[in-house]
C-alpha positions as CSV (number, residue, x, y, z in Angstrom):
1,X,0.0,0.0,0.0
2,X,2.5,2.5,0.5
3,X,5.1,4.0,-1.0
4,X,8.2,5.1,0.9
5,X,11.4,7.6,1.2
6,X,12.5,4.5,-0.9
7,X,10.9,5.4,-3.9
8,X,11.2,8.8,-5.2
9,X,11.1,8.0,-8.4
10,X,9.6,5.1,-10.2
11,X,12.9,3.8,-10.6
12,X,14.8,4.6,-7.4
13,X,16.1,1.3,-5.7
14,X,17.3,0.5,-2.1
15,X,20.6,2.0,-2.3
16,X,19.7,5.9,-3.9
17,X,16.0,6.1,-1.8
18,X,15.4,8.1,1.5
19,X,17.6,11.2,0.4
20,X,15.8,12.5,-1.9
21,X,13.6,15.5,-1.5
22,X,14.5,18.1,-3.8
23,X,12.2,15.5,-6.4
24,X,9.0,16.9,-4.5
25,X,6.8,18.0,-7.3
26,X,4.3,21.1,-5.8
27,X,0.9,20.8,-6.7
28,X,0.5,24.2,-8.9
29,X,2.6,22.4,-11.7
30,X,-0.1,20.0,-12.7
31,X,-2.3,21.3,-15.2
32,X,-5.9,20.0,-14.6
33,X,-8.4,19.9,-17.4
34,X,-12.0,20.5,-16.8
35,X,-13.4,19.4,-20.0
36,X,-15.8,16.6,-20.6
37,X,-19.0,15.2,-19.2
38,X,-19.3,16.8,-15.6
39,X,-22.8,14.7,-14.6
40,X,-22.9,12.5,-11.8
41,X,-24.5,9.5,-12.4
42,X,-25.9,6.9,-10.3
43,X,-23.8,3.5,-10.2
44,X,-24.1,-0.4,-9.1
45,X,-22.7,-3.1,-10.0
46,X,-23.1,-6.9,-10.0
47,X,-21.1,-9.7,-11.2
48,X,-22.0,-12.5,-13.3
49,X,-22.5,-15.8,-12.5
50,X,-19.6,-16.4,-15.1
51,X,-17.3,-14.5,-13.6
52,X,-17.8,-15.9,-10.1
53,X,-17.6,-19.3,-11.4
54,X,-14.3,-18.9,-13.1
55,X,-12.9,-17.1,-10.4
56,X,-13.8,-20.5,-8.2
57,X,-12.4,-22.3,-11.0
58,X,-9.3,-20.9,-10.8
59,X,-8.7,-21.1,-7.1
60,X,-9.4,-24.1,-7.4
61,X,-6.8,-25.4,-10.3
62,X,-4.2,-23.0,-8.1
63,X,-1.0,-24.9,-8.7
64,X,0.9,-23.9,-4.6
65,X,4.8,-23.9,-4.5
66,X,6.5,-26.3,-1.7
67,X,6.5,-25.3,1.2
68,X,8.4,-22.9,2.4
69,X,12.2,-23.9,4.4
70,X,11.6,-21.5,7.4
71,X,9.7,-21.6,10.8
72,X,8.4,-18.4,10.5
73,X,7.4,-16.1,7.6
74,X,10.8,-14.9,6.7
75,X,10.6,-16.3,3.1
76,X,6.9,-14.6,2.5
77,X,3.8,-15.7,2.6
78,X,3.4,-18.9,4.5
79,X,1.9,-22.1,2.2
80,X,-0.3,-22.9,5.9
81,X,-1.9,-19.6,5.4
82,X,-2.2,-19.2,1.7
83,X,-3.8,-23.0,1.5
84,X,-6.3,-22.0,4.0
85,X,-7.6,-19.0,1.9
86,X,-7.6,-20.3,-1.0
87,X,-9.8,-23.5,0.6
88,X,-12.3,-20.8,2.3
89,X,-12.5,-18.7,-0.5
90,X,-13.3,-22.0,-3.0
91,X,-15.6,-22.9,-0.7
92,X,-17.2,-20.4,2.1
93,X,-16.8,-17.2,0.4
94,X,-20.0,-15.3,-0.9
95,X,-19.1,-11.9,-2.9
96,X,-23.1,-11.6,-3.0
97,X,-23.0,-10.1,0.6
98,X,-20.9,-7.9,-0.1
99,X,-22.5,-6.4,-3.1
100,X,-25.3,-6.4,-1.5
101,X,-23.9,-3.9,0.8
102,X,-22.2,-2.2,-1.7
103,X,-25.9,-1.6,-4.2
104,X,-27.1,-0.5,-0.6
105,X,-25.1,2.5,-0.4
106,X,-25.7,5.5,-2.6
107,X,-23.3,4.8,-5.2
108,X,-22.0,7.4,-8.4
109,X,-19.7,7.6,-11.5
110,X,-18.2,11.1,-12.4
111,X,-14.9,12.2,-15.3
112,X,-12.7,13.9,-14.1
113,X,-9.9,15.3,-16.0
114,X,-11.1,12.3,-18.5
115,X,-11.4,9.7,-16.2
116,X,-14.3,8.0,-15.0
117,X,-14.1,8.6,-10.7
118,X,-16.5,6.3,-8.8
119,X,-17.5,7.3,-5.4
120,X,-20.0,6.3,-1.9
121,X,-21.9,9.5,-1.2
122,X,-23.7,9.0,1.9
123,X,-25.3,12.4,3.9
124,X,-25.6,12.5,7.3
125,X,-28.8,12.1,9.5
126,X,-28.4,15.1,11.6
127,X,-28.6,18.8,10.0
128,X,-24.9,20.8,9.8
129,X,-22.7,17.7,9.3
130,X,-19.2,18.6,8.2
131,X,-18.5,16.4,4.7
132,X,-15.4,14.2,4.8
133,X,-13.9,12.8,1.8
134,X,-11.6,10.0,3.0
135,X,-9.1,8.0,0.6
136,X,-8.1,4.0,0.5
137,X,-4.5,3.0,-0.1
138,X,-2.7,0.0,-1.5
139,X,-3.7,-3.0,-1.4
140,X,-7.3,-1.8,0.2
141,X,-10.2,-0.1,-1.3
142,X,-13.7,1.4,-0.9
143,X,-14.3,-2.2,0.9
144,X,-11.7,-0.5,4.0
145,X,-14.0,2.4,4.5
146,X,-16.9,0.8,4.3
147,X,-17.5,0.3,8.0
148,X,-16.7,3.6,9.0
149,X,-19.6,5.2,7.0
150,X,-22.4,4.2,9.7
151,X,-20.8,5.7,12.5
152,X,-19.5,9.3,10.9
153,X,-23.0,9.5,9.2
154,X,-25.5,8.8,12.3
155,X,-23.6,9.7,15.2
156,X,-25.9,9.2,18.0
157,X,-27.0,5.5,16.8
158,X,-22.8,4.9,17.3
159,X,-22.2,6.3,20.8
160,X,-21.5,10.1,18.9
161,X,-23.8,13.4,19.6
162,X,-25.6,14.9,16.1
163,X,-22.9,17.4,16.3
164,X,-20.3,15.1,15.6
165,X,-21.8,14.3,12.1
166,X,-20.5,14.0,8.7
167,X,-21.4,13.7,5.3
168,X,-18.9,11.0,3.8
169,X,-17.7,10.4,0.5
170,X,-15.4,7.4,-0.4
171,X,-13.6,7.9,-4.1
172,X,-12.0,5.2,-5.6
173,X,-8.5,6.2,-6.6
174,X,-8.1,6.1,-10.9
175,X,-7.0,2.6,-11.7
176,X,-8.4,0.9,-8.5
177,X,-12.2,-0.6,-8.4
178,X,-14.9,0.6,-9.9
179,X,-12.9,3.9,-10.8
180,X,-11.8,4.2,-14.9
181,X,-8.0,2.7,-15.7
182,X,-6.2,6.1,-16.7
183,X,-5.1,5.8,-20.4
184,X,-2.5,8.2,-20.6
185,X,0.7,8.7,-18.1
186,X,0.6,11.3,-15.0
187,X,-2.3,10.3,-12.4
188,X,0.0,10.6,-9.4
189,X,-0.9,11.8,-6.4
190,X,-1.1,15.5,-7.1
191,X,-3.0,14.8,-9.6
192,X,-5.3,12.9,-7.8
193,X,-5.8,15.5,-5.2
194,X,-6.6,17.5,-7.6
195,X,-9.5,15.5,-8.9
196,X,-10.9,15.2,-5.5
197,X,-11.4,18.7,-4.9
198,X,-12.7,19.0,-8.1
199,X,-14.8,16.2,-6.6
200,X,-16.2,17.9,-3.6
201,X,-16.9,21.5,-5.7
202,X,-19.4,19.5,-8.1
203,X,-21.2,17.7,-4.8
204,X,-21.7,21.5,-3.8
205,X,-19.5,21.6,-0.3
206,X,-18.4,24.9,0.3
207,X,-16.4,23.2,3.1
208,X,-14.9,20.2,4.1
209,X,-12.3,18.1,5.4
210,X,-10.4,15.4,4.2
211,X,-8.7,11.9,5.6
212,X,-6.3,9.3,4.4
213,X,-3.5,6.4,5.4
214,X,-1.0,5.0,3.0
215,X,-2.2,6.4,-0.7
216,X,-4.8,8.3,0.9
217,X,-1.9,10.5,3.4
218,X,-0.2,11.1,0.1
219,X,-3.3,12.0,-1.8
220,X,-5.1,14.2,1.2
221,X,-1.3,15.9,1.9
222,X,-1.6,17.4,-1.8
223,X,-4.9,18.4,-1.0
224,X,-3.8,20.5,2.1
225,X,-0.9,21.5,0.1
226,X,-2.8,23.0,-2.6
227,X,-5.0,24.2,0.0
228,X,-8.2,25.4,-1.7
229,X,-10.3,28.0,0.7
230,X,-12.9,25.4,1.2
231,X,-10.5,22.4,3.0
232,X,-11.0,23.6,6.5
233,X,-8.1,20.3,7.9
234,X,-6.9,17.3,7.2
235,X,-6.3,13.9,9.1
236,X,-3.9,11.1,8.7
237,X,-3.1,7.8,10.1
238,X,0.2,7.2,8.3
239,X,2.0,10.8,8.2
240,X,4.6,11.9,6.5
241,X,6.9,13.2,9.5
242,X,10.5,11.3,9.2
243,X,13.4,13.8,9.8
244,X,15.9,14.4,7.2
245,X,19.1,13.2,9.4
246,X,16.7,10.1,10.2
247,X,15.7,9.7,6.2
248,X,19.9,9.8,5.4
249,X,20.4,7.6,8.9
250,X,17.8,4.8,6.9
251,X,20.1,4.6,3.7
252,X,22.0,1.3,2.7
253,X,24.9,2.1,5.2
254,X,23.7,4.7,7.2
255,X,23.7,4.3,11.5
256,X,21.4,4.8,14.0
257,X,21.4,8.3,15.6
258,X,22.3,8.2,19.2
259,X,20.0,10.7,20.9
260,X,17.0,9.2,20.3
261,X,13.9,9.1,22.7
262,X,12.6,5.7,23.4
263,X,9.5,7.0,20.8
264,X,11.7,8.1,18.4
265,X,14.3,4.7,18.4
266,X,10.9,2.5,18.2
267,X,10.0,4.4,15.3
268,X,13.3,4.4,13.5
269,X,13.9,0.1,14.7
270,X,10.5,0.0,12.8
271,X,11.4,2.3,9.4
272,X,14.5,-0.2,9.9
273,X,12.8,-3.4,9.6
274,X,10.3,-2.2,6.8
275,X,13.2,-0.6,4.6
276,X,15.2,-4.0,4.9
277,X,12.4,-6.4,4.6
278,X,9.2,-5.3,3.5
279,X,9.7,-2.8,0.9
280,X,9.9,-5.8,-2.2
281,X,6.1,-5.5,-3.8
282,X,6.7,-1.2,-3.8
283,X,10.0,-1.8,-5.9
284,X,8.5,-4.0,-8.0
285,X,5.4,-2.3,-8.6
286,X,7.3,1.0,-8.5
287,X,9.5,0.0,-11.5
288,X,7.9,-3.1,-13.2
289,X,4.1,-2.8,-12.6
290,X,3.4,-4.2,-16.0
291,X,5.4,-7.4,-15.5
292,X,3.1,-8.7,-13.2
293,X,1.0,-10.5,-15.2
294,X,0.7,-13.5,-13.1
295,X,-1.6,-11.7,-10.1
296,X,-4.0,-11.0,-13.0
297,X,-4.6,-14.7,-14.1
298,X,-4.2,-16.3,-10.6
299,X,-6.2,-15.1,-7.9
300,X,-4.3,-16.9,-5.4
301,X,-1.1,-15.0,-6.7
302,X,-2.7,-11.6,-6.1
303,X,-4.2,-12.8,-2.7
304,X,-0.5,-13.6,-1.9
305,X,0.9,-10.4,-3.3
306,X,-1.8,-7.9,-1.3
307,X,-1.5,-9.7,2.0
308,X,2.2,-9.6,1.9
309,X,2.1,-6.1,2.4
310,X,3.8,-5.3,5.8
311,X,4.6,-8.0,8.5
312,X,2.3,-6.8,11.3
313,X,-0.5,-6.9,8.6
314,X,0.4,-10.1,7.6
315,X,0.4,-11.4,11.2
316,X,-3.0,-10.6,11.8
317,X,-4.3,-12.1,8.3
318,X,-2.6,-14.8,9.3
319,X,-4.3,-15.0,12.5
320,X,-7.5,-14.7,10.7
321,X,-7.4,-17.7,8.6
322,X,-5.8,-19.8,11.6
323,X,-9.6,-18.9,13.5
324,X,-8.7,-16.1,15.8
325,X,-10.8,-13.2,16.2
326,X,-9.3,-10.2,15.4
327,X,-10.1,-6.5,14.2
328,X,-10.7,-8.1,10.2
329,X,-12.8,-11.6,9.4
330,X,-11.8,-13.9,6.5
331,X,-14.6,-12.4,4.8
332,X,-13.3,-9.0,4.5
333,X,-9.8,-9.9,3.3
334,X,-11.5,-11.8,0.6
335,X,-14.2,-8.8,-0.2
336,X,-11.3,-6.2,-0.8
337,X,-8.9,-9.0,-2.9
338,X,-12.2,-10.2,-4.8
339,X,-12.9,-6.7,-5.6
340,X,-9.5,-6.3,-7.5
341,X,-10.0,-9.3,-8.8
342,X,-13.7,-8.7,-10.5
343,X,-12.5,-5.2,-11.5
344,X,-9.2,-6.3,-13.1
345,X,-7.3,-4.1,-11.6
346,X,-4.2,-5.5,-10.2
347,X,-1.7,-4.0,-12.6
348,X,-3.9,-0.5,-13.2
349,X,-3.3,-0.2,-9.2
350,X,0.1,-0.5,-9.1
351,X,1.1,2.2,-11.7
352,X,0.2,4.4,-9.3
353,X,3.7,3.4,-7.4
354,X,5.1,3.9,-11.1
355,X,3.5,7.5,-11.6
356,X,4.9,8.6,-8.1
357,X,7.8,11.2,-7.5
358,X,7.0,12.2,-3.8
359,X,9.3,10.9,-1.3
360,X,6.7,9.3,0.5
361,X,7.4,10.1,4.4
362,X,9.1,13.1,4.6
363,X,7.6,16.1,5.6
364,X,5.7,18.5,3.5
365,X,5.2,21.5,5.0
366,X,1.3,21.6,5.4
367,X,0.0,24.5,6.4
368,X,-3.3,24.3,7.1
369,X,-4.7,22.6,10.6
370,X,-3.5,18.9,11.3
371,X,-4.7,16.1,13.2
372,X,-3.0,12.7,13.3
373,X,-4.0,9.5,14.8
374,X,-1.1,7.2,15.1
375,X,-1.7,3.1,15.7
376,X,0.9,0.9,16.9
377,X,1.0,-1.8,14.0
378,X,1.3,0.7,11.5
379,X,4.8,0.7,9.4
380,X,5.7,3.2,11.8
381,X,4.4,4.9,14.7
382,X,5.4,8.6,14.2
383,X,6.8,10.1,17.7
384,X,5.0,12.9,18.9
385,X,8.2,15.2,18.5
386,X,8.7,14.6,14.5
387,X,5.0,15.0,14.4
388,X,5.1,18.4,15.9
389,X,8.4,19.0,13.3
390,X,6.9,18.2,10.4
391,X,3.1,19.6,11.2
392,X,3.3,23.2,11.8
393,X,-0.9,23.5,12.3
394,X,-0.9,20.4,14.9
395,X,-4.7,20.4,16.0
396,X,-4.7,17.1,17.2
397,X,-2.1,13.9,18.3
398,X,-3.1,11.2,19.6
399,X,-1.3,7.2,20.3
400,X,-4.0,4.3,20.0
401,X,-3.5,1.8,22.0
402,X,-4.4,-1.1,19.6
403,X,-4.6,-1.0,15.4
404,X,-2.1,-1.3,12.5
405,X,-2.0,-0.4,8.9
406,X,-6.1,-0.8,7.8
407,X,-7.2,1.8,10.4
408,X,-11.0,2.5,9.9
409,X,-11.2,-1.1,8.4
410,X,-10.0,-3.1,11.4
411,X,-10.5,-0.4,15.1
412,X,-13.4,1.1,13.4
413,X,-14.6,2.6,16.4
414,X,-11.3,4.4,17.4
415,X,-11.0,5.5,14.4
416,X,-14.8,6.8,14.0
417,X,-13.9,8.3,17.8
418,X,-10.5,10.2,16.4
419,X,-12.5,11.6,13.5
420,X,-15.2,13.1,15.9
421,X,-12.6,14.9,18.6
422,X,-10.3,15.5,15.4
423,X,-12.2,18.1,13.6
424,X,-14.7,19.3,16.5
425,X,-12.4,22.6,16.4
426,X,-12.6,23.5,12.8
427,X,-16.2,22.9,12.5
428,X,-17.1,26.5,14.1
């Protein structure tokens, strides 16, 4: 899902990544074209019988590797875990739930600089709601913020007050879902934002805020960095706060500052790790998207691929399909990977790690007011003291206690709570 200090440009590797900045490209340098069909139209979808049935087909007739040498997960994706999946989702699995849920919300298709954007609109049930417009990452979807929409929409039927509501809209990013596959090069994250605010003018909000982890902290940064009049805050869940002596400290070589708080070393042992071990499907996908043919005729292979995305992640899928309860069931790993998979949109995703130039966690000098939630399993948990560095409109900070990389998805509740206290001061 994300992209990293790692990959500046599409074809930065390991050794050349965390230094370099000066690659930033600032929002007012994309030219954004407002021509075309501006209607909103309604949207649902359903698949066909066909489709489901080769998709169970093709589970089925997965050909698995050996398994792997290791104890532990070290080599990838464990064959334990990956058989079990591929067994429930042959066999257990109904998509039809799920888009059942999905025709249940208020659904729409609008172009956007020549690109079909399709979006969850949902309006609140209490008069002067604040709108929201909250963005996925890689490898989730509209299927991560799915949960959240219930809460932020009818606040006092979730624990809330009505003054805590929020009209919500959920875009999917160009090249993911139900959102067109961009046909020409440049839909990077600039561009993006730019769409979205474009976005939230035709809905009619004269004000608003916006929210995103992984993708989405890219995406809703440009936004605050273009900062139209209207975009009263942001919020993240994965910022963008790493220091430039701790970006240059994370390079092939580099040591580990002395100095460091017991916050800050935690955070740098886990930028560390990630950098060393988990950054293989953002190279890839950063400089070969288009060679990975296979996770588009197996669905196996691209369950493999998305759940191998960071190793606290993978832990708790893992978890899942060995029975445990945790935050996510089996049923909504396999709605977000059967989405991609319906929608054909494996390889149109990752281009966008191919179309990025922003080095993905260092700060960006947002203005405009602030508020960060920070969860323990994410990649990293951003200290307090880089926070207040690299945010210079900190309205709100705040350490969860439980939660990784799939925020609303999987501590839907905390997250719904952080949204609530996060933007209670800009609503005046």
């Amino acid at each position: 899902m994300s992209s990293t200090e790692h990959l500046v440009t599409r074809r930065t590797l390991l050794a050349s990544a965390a230094a370099a900045g000066a690659l930033i490209i600032m929002p007012q340098q994309v030219a954004f074209a407002k021509e075309g069909d501006e209607r909103i139209r309604r949207f649902s979808f359903k698949a066909s019988e066909e489709q489901l049935g080769d998709l169970r087909r093709r589970i089925e007739a997965t050909r698995f590797p050996e398994p792997e040498l290791v104890a532990d997960s070290s080599q990838g994706v464990q064959s334990a875990t990956i058989e079990k999946l591929a067994k429930y989702w042959a066999t257990n699995y109904d998509w039809r739930k799920i888009e059942a849920k999905l025709n249940e919300l208020p659904q729409f298709i609008t172009e956007i600089d020549g690109v079909d954007i399709h979006f969850i609109h949902v309006k609140a049930k209490h008069d002067g709601a604040l709108p929201i417009i909250v963005t996925h990452g890689w490898p989730g979807s509209i299927i991560e913020q799915m949960k959240i929409i219930g809460p932020l929409t009818d606040p006092t039927a979730h624990g809330g007050s009505a003054s805590d509501a929020f009209d919500v809209v959920i875009p999917s990013i160009p090249g993911y879902g139900f959102s067109g596959k961009p046909t020409e090069k440049g839909w990077d994250p600039i561009r993006i934002a730019h769409a979205w605010i474009e976005l939230m003018k035709r809905l009619g909000y004269a004000r608003y805020v916006a929210q995103g982890g992984d993708w989405g902290d890219a995406v809703t940064e440009q936004m605050a960095l273009i900062a139209p009049p209207e975009l009263l805050g942001i919020h993240v869940n994965m910022p963008a706060t790493v220091p430039e002596d701790i970006a240059t400290a994370l390079q092939p070589g580099g040591k580990k500052p002395a100095g460091l708080s017991p916050d800050e070393s935690h955070a740098y042992d886990q930028l560390a790790d990630f950098y060393a071990h988990g950054l293989g499907y953002a190279i890839e996908m950063a400089n070969r998207p288009q060679t990975l043919v296979g996770i588009t005729d197996s669905p196996v292979g691209l369950a493999a691929w998305m759940i191998d995305h960071d190793i606290r992640s993978y832990e708790l899928i893992a978890r899942i399909f060995d029975g445990r309860t945790e935050g996510l069931s089996r049923d909504d790993i396999l709605d977000n990977i059967t989405l991609y998979w319906l929608t054909n949109t494996a390889v149109s995703s990752a281009r966008l790690y191919w179309e990025n130039k922003l080095a993905f966690f260092q700060p960006k000098n947002v203005k405009i007011p602030v508020a960060v939630s920070v969860f323990p399993d994410e990649i990293y948990a951003a200290p307090r003291s880089w926070t207040e560095k690299a945010y210079a409109n900190l309205i709100h900070f705040n350490r969860l206690d439980k939660g990784g990389h799939f925020a609303a998805w999987e501590q839907t509740q905390l997250f719904c709570e952080e949204m609530r206290t996060s933007f209670r001061t800009v609503r005046s």
